[in-house]
C-alpha positions as CSV (number, residue, x, y, z in Angstrom):
1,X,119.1,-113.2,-174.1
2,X,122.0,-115.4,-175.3
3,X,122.5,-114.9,-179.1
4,X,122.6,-118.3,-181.4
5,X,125.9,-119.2,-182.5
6,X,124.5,-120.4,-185.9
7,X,121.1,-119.3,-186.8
8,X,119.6,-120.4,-189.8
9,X,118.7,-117.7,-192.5
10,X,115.1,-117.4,-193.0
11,X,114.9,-118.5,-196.2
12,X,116.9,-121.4,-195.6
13,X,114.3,-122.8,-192.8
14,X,112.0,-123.8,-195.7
15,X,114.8,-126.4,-196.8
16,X,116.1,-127.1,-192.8
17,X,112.5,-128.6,-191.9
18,X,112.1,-131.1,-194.8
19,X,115.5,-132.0,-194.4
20,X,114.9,-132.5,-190.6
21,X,111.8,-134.2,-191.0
22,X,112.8,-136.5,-194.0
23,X,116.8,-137.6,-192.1
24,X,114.5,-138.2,-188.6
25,X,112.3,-140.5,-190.7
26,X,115.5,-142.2,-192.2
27,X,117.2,-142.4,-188.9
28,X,113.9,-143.8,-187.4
29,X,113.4,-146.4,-190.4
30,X,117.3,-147.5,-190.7
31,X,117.5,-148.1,-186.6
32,X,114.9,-150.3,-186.7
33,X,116.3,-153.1,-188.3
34,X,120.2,-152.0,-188.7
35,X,121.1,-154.0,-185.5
36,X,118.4,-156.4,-186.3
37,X,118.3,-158.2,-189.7
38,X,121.8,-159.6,-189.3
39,X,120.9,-161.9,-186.5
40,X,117.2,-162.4,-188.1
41,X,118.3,-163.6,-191.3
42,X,121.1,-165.7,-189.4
43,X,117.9,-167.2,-187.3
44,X,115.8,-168.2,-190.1
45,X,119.0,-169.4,-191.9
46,X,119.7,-172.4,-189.5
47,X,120.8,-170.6,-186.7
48,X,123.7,-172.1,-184.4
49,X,122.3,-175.3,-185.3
50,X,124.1,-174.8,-189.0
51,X,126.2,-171.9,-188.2
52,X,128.5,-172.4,-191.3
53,X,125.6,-172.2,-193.7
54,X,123.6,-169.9,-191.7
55,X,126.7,-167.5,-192.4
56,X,127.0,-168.3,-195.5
57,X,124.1,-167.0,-196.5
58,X,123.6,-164.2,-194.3
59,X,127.0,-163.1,-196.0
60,X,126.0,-163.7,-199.5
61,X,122.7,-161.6,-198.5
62,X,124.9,-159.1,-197.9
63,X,126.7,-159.1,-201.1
64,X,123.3,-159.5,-203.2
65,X,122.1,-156.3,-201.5
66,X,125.5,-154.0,-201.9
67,X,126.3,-155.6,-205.2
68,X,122.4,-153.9,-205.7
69,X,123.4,-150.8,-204.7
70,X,126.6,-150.9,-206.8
71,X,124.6,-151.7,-210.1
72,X,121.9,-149.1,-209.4
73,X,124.0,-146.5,-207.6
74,X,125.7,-144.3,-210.8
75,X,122.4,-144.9,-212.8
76,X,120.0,-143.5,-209.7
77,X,121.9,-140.4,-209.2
78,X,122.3,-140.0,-212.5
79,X,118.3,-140.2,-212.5
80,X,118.3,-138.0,-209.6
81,X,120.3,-135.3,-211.4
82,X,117.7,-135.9,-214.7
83,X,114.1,-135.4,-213.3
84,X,114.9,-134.0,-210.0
85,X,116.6,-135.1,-206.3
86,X,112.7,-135.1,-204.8
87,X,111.2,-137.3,-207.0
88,X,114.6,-139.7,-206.2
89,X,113.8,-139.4,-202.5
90,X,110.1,-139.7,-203.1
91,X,110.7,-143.3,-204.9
92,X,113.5,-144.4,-202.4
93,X,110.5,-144.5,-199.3
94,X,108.4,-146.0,-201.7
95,X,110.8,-148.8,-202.3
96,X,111.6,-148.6,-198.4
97,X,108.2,-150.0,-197.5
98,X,108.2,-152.7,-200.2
99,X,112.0,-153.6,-198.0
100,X,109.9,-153.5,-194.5
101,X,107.7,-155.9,-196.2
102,X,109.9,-158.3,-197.3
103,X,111.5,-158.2,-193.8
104,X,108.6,-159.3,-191.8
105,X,107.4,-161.8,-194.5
106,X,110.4,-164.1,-193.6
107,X,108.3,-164.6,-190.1
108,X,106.1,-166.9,-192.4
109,X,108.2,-168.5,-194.4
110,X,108.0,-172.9,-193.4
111,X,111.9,-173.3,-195.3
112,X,115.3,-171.6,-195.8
113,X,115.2,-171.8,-199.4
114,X,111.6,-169.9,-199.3
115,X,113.3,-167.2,-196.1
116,X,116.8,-167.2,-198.9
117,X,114.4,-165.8,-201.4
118,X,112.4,-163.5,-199.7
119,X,115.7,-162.2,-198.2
120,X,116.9,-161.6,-201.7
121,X,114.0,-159.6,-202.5
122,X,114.0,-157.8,-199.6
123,X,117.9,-156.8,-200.5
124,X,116.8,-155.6,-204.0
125,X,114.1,-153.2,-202.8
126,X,116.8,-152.2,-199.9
127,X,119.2,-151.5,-203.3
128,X,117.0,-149.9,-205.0
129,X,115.6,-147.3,-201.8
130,X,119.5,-146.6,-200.8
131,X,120.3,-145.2,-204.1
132,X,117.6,-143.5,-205.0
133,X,118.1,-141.7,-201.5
134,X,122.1,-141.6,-201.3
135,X,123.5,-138.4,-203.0
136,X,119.9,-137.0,-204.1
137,X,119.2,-135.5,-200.3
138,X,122.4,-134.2,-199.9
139,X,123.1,-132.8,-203.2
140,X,119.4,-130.9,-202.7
141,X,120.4,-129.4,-199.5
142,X,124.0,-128.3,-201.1
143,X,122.5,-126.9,-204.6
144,X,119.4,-125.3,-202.9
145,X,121.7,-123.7,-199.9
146,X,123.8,-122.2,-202.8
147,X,121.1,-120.6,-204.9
148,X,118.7,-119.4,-201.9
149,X,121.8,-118.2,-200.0
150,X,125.4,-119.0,-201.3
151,X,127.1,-117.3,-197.8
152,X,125.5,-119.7,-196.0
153,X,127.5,-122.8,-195.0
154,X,126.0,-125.6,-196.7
155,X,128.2,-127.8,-194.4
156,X,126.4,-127.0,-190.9
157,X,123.2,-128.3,-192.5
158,X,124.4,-131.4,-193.7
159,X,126.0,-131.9,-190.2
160,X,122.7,-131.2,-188.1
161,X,120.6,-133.3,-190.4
162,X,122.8,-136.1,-189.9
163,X,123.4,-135.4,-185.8
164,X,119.3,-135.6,-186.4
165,X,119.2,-138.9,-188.6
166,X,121.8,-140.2,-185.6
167,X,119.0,-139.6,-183.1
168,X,116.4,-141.3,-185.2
169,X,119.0,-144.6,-185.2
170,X,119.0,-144.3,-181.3
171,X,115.5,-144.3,-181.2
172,X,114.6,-146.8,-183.7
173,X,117.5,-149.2,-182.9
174,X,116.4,-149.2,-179.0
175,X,112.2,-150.1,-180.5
176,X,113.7,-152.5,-182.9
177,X,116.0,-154.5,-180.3
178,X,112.8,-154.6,-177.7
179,X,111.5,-156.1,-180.6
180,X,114.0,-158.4,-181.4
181,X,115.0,-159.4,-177.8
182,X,110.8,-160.3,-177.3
183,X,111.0,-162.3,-180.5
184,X,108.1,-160.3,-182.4
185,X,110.8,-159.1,-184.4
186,X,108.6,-158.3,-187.3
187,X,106.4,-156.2,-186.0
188,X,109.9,-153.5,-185.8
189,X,109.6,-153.9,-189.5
190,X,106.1,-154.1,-190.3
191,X,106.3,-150.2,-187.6
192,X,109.4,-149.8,-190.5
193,X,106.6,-150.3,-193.6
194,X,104.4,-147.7,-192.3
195,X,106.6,-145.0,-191.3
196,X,107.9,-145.6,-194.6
197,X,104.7,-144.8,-196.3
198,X,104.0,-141.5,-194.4
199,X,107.5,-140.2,-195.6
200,X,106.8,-141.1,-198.9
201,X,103.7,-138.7,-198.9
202,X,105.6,-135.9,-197.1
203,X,108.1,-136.0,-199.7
204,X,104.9,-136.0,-202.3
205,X,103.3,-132.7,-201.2
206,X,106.1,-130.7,-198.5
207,X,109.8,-131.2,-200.0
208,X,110.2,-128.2,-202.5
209,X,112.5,-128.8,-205.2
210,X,115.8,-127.0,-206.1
211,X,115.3,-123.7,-207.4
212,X,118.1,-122.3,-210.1
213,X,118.1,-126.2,-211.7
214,X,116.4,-127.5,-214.9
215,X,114.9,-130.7,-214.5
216,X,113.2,-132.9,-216.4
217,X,110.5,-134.2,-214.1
218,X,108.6,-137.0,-214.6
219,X,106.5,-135.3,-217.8
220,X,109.8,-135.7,-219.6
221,X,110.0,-138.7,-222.4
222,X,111.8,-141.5,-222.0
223,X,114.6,-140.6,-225.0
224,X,115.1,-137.3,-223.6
225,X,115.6,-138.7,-219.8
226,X,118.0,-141.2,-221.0
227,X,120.1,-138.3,-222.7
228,X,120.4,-136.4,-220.1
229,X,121.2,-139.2,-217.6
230,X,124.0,-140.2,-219.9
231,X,125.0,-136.6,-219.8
232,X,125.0,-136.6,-216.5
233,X,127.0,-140.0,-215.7
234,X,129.6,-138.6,-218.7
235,X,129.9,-135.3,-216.7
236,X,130.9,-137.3,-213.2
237,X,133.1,-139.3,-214.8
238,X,135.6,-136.6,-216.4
239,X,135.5,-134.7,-213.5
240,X,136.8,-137.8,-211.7
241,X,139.4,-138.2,-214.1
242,X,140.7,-134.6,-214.2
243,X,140.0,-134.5,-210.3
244,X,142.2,-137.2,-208.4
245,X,141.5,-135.5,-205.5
246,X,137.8,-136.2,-205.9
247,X,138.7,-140.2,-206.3
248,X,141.1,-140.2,-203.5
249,X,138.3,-138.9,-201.3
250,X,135.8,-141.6,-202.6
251,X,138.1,-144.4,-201.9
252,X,138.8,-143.2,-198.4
253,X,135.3,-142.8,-198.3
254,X,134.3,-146.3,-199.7
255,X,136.7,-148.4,-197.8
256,X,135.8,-146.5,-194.5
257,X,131.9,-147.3,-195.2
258,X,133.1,-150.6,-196.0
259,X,134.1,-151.1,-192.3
260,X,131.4,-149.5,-190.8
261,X,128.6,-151.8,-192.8
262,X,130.6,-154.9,-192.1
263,X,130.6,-154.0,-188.0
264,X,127.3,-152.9,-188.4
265,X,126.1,-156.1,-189.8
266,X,127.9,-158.7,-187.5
267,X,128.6,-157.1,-184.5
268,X,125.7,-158.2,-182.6
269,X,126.2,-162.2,-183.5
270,X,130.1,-161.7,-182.3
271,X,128.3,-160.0,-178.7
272,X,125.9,-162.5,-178.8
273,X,128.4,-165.2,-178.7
274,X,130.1,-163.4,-175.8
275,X,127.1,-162.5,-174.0
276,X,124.1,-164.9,-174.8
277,X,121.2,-163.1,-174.9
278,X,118.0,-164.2,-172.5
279,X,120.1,-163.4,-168.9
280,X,121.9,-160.1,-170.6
281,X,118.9,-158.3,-172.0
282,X,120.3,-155.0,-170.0
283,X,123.6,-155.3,-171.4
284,X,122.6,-155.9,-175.0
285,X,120.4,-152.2,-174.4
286,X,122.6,-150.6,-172.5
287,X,125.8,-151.4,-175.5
288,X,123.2,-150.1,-178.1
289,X,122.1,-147.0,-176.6
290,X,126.0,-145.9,-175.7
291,X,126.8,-146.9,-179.4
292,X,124.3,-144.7,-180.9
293,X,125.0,-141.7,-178.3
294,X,128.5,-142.6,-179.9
295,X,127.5,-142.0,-183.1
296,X,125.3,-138.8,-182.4
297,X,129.1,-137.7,-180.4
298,X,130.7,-137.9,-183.6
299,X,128.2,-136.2,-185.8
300,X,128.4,-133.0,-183.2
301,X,132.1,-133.3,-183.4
302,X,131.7,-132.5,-187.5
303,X,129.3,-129.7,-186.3
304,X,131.7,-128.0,-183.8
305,X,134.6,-128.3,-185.9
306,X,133.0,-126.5,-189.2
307,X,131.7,-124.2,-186.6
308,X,135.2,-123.1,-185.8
309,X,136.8,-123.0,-189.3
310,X,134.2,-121.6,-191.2
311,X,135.3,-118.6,-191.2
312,X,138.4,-119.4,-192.4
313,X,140.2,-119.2,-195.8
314,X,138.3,-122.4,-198.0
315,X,142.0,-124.2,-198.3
316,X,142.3,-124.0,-194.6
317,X,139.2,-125.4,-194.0
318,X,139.8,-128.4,-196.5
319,X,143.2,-128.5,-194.4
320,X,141.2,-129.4,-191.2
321,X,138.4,-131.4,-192.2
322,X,141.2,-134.0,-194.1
323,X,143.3,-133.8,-190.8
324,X,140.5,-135.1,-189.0
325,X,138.7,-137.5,-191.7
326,X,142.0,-139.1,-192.3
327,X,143.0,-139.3,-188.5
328,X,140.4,-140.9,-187.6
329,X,139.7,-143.6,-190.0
330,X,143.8,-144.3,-189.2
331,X,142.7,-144.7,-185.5
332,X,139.5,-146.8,-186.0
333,X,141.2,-149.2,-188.7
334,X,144.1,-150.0,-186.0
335,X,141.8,-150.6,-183.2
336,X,139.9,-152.9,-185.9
337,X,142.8,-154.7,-186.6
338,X,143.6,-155.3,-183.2
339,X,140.5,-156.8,-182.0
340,X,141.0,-159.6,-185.2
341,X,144.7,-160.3,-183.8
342,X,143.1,-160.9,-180.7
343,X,140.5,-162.7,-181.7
344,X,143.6,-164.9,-183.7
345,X,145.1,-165.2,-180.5
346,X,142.2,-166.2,-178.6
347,X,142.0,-163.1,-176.5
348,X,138.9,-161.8,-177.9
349,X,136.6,-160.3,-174.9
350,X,133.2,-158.5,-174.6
351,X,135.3,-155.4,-173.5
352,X,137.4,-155.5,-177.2
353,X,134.4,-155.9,-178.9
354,X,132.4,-153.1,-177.7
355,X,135.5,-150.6,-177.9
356,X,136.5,-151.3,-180.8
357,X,132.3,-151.3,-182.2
358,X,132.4,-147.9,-180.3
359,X,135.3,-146.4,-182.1
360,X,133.9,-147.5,-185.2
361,X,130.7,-145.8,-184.5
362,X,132.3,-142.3,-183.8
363,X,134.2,-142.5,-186.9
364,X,130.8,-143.1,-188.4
365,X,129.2,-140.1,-187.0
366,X,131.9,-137.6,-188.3
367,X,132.6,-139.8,-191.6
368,X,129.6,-138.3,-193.4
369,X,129.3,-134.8,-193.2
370,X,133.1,-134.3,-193.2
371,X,133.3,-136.2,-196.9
372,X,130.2,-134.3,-198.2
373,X,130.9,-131.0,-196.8
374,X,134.7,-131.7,-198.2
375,X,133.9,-133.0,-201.5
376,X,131.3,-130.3,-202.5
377,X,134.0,-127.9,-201.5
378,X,136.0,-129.3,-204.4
379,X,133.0,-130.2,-207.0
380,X,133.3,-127.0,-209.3
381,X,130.3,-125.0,-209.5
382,X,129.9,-125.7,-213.4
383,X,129.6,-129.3,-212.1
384,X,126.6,-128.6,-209.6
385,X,124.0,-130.4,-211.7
386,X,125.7,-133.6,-211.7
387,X,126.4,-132.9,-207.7
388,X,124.2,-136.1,-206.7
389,X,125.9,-138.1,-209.2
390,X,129.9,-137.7,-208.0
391,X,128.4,-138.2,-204.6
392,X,126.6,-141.6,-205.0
393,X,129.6,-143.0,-206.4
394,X,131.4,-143.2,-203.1
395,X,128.4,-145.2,-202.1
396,X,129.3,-147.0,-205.7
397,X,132.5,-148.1,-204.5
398,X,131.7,-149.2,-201.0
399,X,129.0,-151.3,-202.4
400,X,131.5,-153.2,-204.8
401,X,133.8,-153.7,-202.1
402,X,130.8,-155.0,-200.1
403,X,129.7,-157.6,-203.2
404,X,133.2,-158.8,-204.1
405,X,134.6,-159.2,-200.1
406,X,131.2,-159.5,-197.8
407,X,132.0,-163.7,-197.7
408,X,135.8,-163.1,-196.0
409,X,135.1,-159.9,-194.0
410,X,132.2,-162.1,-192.3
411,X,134.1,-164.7,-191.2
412,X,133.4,-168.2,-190.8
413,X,131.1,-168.3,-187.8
414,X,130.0,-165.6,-185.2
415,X,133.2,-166.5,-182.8
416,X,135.4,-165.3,-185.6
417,X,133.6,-162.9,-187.2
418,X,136.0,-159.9,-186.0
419,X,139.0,-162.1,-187.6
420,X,136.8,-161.0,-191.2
421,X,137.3,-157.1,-190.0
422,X,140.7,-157.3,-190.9
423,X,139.6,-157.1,-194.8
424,X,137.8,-153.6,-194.5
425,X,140.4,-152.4,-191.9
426,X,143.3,-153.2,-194.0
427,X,141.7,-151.5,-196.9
428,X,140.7,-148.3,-194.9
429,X,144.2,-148.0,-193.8
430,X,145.8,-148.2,-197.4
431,X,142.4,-145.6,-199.0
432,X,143.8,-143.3,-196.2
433,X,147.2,-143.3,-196.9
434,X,146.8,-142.7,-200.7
435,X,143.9,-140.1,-199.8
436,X,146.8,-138.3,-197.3
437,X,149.5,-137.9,-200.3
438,X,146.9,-136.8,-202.8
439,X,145.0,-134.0,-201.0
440,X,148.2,-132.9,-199.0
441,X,149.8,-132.3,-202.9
442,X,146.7,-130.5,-203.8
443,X,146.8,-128.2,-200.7
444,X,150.9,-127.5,-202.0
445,X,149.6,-126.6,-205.0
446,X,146.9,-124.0,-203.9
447,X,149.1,-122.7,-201.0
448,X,152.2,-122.2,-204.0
449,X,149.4,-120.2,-206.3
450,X,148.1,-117.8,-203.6
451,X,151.7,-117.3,-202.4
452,X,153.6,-116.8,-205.8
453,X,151.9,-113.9,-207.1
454,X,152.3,-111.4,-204.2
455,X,156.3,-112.8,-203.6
456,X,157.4,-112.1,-207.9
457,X,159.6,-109.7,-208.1
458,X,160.1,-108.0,-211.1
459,X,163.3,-109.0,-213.5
């Protein structure tokens, strides 16, 4: 009988299934109206009948719900870190439903100023749900990995759960574009609401929390919980400063998120404009499932790869993962920033749009677990309890890049939409650059202090 290549301890199975179960139920909820609620809100906005305004605010929706995130994303893991990453994640699905809800609810609204509001809401709860959720899962899996079983590589988990919240995107995205392309769009998100809700109660009673950590928990009073979440946010942010490497990373990090929200979130109005979509139904299908399979590609890319360095030497493997993080957020930048010269030109085609979309999306899939799995391998361990923290504020920074440029990386209409792109992919390819000369001089440095004290000769 053929022999696994990477089993999972035993007592790391305990943590493997929640996380399994809690990224498909992400995956699931996120496809459902990630390819979606672009084109609704443009819809109930006015449409191609006002496609200026209808942009407008679709764009300014955008920055109310990142600018969101970038209030609440410091303070949440910081929260997370206080009373405990599972009661986080436990109050992200909560807010997740309360999202669905405000989603289907703008299929009643009689105005645009009533759909403009409920949209708003909507983006609040989504604000609120993302950063409760962003860097809380993750930094449980790392910290409970390292005290159940500290050989094990954390990395391999993050991968799979991703590869798995991937899969969930594929499947969600497919139900909520049947959805969409029957015009009962609402009923993807009302399916959203409730899935939401049975997540919320799994996390409730199944997800055990990280053992080794002292948290507060919600018995804790207020005064103490507000010390130790400023102790925590005071914790991330000198590491930061003594840590360039960790900023470098974030701003890579950031500015490629940046990108792949932006494509996310317009793509399917600049296909639509190329396509139509009544006589293309097949096509629109057919370009969503290859771009999630994309996706999925990329994320078992990140698997393979820490497969094969892991047991290296930890600089080598920080080596590797920033060739390939780096590389390819060079490569998917340039293709972006082709497709908006192009577009200039007049040259834009369906073909452009869906490779470069599709080169996007595979830079997605190995974006995530390669910055995790690389920044943990720098956090030190006497920083582990602020671990969700340093990672929500790369999701910090994308979000103010989001709020303060969502209005020119949209574009004007959806025939120049990819013209917008060039914002993100300009950015992306500066946030690599820097990240390239920063971690490339911190790998000199450790290579130089392994190497000097067995080459010393005595004087």
């Amino acid at each position: 009988m053929k022999k696994k290549s990477n089993p999972i301890p035993d007592a790391i199975k305990p943590i493997w299934r929640a996380l399994a179960f809690v990224q498909a139920g992400n995956g699931l909820a996120f496809g459902l109206y990630l390819f979606t609620f672009g084109p609704w809100f443009f819809d109930h906005f006015g449409g191609n009948a006002n496609a200026a305004t209808a942009m407008m605010l679709t764009s300014i929706l955008l920055g109310v719900r990142q600018g969101g995130v970038a209030v609440l994303e410091a303070p949440t893991g910081a929260i997370a870190d206080a009373i405990g990453r599972v009661h986080a994640v436990t109050w992200s699905w909560c807010f997740r439903v309360f999202f669905f809800v405000g989603l289907a609810s703008l299929s009643l609204c009689t105005s645009i100023s009533i759909a403009f509001v409920c949209g708003v809401l909507a983006s609040i709860a989504y604000s609120l749900s993302y950063t409760f959720y962003s860097g809380a899962l993750s930094a449980w899996t790392v910290d409970s990995c390292k005290q159940i079983d500290p050989s094990f590589e954390y990395g391999i988990l993050l991968s799979k759960g991703h590869s798995i919240n991937l899969w969930g995107q594929f499947l969600g995205g497919i139900l909520g574009m049947c959805f969409f392309l029957q015009g009962i769009t609402h009923v993807a998100y009302i399916i959203g609401a409730l899935l939401s809700f049975v997540v919320m109660a799994y996390c409730m009673q199944e997800m055990p929390e990280t053992p080794g950590i002292a948290f507060l928990g919600l018995k804790g009073t207020f005064i103490s919980a507000l010390r130790r979440i400023g102790e925590r946010l005071a914790a991330a942010g000198v590491l930061l400063k003594k840590m360039p490497t960790l900023a470098s990373l974030i701003f890579v990090y950031a500015a490629m998120l940046f990108l792949v929200n932006v494509v996310d979130y317009f793509w399917p109005l600049a296909v639509r404009e190329e396509l139509g979509i009544s006589d293309r139904q097949y096509l629109w299908l057919g370009f969503l499932s290859v771009l999630c399979l994309t996706r999925i590609f990329g994320a078992r890319g990140m698997l393979t790869l820490l497969r094969r360095v892991k047991h290296l030497p930890i600089l080598q493997q920080r080596i590797a993962l920033r060739r390939w993080l780096t590389g390819l957020c060079f490569i998917s930048s340039t293709a972006v920033v082709g497709l908006g010269w192009n577009n200039y030109n007049g040259h834009a085609s369906f073909v452009a749009v869906m490779c470069v979309v599709l080169t996007v999306a595979l830079t997605y899939g190995f974006l995530v677990p390669c910055f995790e799995t690389l920044l943990n391998h720098y956090i030190p361990a006497e920083y582990a309890t602020s671990r969700a923290t340093i990672l929500s504020f790369g999701s910090l920074a994308r979000s103010a890049l989001l709020l303060i440029l969502s209005v020119p990386a949209g574009g004007h209409s959806s025939s120049t939409t990819t013209r917008g792109w060039l914002v993100p992919a300009s950015l992306v390819i500066i946030s690599a650059l820097i990240a390239r000369f920063v971690l490339k001089r911190t790998e000199r440095r450790a290579i130089v202090a392994d190497v000097l004290p067995t080459t010393e000769t005595p004087t």
